[in-house]
C-alpha positions in Angstrom: 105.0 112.2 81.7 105.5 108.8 80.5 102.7 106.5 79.8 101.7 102.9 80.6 101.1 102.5 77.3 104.6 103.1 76.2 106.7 101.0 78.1 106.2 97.8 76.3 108.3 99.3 73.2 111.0 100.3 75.6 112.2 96.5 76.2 115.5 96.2 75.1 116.8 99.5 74.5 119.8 100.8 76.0 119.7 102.4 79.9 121.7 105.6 79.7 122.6 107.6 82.8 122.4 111.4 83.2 125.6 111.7 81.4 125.4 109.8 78.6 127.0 106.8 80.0 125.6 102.8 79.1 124.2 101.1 82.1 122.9 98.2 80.6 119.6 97.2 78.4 116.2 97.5 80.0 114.4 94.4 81.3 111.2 95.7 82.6 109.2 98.1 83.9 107.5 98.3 87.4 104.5 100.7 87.5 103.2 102.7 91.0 100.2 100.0 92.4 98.4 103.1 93.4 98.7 105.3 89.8 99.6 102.3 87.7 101.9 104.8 86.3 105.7 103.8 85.4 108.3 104.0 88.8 111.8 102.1 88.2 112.8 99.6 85.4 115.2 96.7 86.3 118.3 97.2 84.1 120.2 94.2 83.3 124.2 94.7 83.5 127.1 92.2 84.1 128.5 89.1 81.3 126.1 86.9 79.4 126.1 84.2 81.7 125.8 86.4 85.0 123.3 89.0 84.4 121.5 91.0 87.0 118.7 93.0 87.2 119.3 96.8 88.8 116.9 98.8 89.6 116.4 102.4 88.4 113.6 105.2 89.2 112.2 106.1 86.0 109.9 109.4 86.9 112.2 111.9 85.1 113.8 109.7 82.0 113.8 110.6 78.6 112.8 108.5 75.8 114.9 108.2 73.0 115.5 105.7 69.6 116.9 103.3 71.3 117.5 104.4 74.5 116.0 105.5 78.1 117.7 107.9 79.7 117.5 107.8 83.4 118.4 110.8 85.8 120.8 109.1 87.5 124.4 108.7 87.5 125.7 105.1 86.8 128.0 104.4 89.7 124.5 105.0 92.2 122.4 102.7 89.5 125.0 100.2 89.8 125.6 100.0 93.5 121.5 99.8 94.0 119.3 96.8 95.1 119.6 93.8 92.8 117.7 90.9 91.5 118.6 87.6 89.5 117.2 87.6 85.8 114.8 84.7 86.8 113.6 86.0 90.2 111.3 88.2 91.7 111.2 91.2 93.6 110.8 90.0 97.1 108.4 92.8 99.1 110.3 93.3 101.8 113.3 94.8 99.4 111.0 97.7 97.8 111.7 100.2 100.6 115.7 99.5 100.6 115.2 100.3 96.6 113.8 103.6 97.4 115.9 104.1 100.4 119.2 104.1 98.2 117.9 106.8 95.4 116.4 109.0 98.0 112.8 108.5 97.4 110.0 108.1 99.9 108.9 104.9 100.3 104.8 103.9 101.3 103.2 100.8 101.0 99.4 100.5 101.0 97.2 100.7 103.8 97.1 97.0 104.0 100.6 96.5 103.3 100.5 96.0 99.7 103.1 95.8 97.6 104.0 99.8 95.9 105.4 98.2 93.0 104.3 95.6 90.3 105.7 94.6 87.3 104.3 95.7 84.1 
């Protein structure tokens, strides 16, 4: 299981897919509202002056020196929901995140948001 507490020494390491293959350098992690445990990372891809922000699901990855490895191929990470480096996740996108990896999606009982940025 990875832990809250480790996520802030992830920042900047290499994003590998389940096959060894470079997505990009982590950006951030977004924790579960409900556990306040880790759920996806953004991943920032594309040239230095027009990054993005992917988004990944981080419940299975492996932590390595230097890298995160997700369990995900990187042709899915790369065709999934997308943010600008300078904006925010807009709450009406979370369930089209989880839509395109497969993953239930459930926000609170008063709407709130599922995910928050760590």
């Amino acid at each position: 299981m990875i832990h809250a507490a480790d996520v802030r020494e992830w920042r900047d390491c290499d994003v590998i897919d389940s096959e060894g293959h470079k997505i990009g350098v982590l950006e951030a992690v977004y924790v579960n509202t409900t556990t306040d445990e880790p759920a996806m990372a953004t991943v920032r891809t594309g040239l230095p002056t027009r990054h993005s922000l992917l988004f990944v699901p981080i419940e299975d990855a492996i932590v390595g020196p230097g890298y995160l490895k997700v369990g995900y191929v990187r042709t899915l990470v790369k065709r999934a929901p997308s943010i600008g480096t300078d904006d925010v996740l807009p709450a009406g996108q979370e369930e089209a995140i989880f839509r395109h990896y497969g993953l239930p999606y459930q926000s609170g009982a008063a709407g709130e948001r599922q995910l928050a940025r760590r």
